[in-house]
C-alpha positions in Angstrom: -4.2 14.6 -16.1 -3.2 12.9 -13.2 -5.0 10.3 -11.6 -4.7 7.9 -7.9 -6.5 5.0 -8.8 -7.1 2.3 -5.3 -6.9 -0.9 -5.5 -7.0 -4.5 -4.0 -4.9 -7.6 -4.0 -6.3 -10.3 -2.3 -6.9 -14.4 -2.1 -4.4 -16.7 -4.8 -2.9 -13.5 -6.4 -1.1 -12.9 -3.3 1.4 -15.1 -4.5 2.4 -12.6 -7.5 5.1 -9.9 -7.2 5.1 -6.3 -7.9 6.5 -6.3 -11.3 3.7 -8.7 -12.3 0.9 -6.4 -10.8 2.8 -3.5 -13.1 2.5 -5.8 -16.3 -1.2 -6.5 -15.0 -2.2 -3.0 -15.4 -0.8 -2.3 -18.2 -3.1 -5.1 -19.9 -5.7 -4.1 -18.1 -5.6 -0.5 -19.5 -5.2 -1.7 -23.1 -7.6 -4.4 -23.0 -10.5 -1.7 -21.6 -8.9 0.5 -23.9 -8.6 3.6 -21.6 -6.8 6.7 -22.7 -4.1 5.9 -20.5 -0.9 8.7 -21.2 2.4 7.2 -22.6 6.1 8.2 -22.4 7.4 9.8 -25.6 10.6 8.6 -27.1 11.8 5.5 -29.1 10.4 3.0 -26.1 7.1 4.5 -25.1 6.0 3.0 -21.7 2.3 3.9 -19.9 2.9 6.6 -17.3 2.4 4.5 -14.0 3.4 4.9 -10.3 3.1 2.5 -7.5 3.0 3.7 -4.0 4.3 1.1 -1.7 5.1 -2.0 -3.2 3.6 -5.5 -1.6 5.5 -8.0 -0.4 4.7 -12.2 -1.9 2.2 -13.7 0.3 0.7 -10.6 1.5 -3.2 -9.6 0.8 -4.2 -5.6 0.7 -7.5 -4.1 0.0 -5.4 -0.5 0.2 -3.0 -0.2 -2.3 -2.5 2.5 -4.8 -1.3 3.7 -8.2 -0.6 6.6 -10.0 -1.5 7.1 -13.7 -1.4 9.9 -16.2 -4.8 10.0 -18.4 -5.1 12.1 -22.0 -8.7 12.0 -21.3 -11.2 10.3 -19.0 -15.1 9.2 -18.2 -16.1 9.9 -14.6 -14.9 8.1 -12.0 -17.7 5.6 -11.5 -17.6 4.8 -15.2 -13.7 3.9 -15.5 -13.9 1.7 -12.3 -16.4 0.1 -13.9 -14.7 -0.4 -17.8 -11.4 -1.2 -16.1 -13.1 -3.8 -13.7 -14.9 -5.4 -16.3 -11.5 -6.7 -18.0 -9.7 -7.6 -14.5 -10.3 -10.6 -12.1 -11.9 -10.2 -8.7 -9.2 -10.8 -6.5 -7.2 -7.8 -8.1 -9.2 -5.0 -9.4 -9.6 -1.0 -8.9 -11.9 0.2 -6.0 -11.0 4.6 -6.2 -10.5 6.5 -9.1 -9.5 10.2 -8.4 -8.2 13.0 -10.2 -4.8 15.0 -8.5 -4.6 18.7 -7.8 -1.8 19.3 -10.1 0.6 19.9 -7.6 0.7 16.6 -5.5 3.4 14.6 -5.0 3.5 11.1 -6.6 2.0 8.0 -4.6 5.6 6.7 -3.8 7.2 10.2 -2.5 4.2 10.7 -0.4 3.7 7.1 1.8 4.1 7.8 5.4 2.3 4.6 7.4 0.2 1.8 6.4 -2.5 0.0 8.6 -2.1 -4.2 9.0 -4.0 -6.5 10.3 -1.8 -10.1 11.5 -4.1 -12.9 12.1 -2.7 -16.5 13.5 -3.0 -19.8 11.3 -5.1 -22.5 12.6 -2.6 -25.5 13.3 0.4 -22.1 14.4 1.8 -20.6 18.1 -1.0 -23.1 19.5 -1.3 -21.1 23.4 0.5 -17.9 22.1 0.1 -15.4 24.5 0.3 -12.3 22.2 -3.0 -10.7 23.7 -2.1 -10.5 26.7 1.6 -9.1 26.2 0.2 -6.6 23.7 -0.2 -3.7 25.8 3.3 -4.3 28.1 4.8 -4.5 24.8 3.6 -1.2 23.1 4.4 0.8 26.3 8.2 -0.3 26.2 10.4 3.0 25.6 12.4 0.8 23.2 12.0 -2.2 21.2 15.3 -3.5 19.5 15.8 -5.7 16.9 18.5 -7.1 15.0 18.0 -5.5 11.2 20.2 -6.9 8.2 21.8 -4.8 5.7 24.0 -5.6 2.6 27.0 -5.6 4.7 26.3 -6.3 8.3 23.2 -6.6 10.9 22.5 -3.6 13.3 20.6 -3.0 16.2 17.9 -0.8 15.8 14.6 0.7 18.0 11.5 0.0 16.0 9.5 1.2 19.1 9.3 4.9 17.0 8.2 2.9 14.1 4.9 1.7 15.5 2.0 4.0 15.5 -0.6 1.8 16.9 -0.5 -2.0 18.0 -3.5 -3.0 18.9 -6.2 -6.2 19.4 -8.7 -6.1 17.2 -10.8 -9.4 17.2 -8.8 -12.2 16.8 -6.2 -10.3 14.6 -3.6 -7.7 15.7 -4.0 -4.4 14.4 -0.7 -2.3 13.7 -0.3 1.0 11.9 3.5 1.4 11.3 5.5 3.8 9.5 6.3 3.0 6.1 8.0 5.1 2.9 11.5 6.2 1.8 12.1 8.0 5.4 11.1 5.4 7.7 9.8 1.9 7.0 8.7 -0.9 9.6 7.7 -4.3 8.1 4.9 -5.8 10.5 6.8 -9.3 10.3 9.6 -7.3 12.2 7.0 -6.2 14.4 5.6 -10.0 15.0 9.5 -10.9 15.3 9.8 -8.4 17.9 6.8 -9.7 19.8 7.5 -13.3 20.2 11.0 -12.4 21.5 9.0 -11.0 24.3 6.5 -13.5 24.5 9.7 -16.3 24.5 8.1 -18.1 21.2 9.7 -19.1 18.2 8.6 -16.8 15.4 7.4 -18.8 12.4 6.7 -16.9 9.4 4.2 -19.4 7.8 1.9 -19.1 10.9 0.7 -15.4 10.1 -1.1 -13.9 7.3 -0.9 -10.6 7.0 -3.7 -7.9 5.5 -2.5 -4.5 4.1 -6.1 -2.4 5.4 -5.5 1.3 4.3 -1.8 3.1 3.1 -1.4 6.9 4.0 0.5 9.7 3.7 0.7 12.7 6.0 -2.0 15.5 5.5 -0.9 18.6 4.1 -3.1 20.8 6.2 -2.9 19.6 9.2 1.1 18.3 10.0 1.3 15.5 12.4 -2.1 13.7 11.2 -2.1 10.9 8.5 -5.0 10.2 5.9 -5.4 8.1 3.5 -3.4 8.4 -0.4 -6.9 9.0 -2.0 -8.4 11.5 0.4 -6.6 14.1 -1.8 -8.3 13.1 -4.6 -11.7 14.5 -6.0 -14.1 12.1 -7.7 -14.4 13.1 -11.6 -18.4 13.7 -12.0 -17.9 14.0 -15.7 -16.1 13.4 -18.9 -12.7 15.2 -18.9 -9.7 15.5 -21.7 -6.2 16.9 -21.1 -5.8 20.2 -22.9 -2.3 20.5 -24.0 -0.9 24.3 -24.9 0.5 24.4 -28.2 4.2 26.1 -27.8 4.6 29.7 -30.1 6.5 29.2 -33.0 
């Protein structure tokens, strides 16, 4: 069966990268010793799917995995067994079965929300408050994008969902996936060329809140990768139909 399992990633493990969190899992499912489903063939591998990948130096309290299970407990009691052998700053905070139909985590992203908060000692005056709203109602917002071969100019004004002050941190919900993808430090780029300050990359920190994808019901409105989910109320094993000889 297929399961969306939520997670977070926050404090000094925002310093490891993806492949790392992949090799963490897979401890972490052996070690609680979880009917997690593996690959068949000579090199059998556990059956995992992240959904967006986070970038080094980045904290998140909503990313998410995919997972095939043979068999499971409910939902409150694998968060709990899997949580039990994994460290605070990265551990599960969903566990949901799939309908059978849905498209993996990584197929279905569509936005994420951020929150971009300023360094104490960093863009000392900055007057990103005050430009946020002339900003966001700009028809276009250009930046120079890289690509293997050569740099482009592109409109990231599309891109951005929602831009926002939220406290003392800038809210942004952006589009992110395979079909469209819009970093927030493009974003803060972006807005200190308006503001006329030098962008410097150490002076944010920057908090993945929520990832979605686009709701099947209802086209045009994004919730979030586990609202497809159901919670798993009781013990549950795959049943696997035996082919006719």
């Amino acid at each position: 069966m297929k399961v969306r399992i939520k997670f977070k990633k926050v404090g000094s493990l925002k310093f490891i990268g993806h492949l790392d969190v992949m090799r963490y899992f897979q401890k972490a499912f052996r070690r609680a010793e979880v009917d997690v489903a593996y690959s068949k063939g000579f090199s059998p591998h556990q059956l995992l799917s992240f959904a967006s990948p986070l970038g080094i130096g980045l904290t998140s309290e909503g990313e998410y995995l995919d997972a095939e299970f043979e068999s499971v407990d409910t939902s409150e009691e694998m968060v709990r067994k899997i949580n039990q052998v994994m460290v605070e700053e990265l551990c599960i905070l969903e566990f949901k079965e799939l309908p059978e139909k849905a498209e993996n985590a990584m197929a279905s992203v569509a936005g994420a929300d951020y929150a971009v908060s300023i360094k104490e000692g960093y863009y000392k005056n900055h007057p990103f408050f005050e430009k946020l709203e002339e900003f966001i109602n700009k028809e276009t917002i250009l930046v120079m994008k890289k690509t293997k071969k050569s740099e482009k100019e592109v409109d990231i004004r599309p891109m951005i969902y929602q831009l926002e002050q939220r406290g003392n941190t800038i809210f942004m919900r952006l589009a992110t996936g395979s079909v469209a993808n819009l970093k927030p430090e493009t974003v803060m780029i972006a807005l200190c060329q308006a503001c006329n300050v030098d962008y410097e990359p150490f002076g944010i920190q920057i908090h993945r809140l929520e990832t979605y994808m686009w709701n099947p019901e209802n086209e045009g409105e994004l919730i979030p990768l586990g609202a497809i989910g159901m919670e798993i109320l009781e013990p549950k094993q795959e049943v696997l139909e035996e082919k006719a000889n």
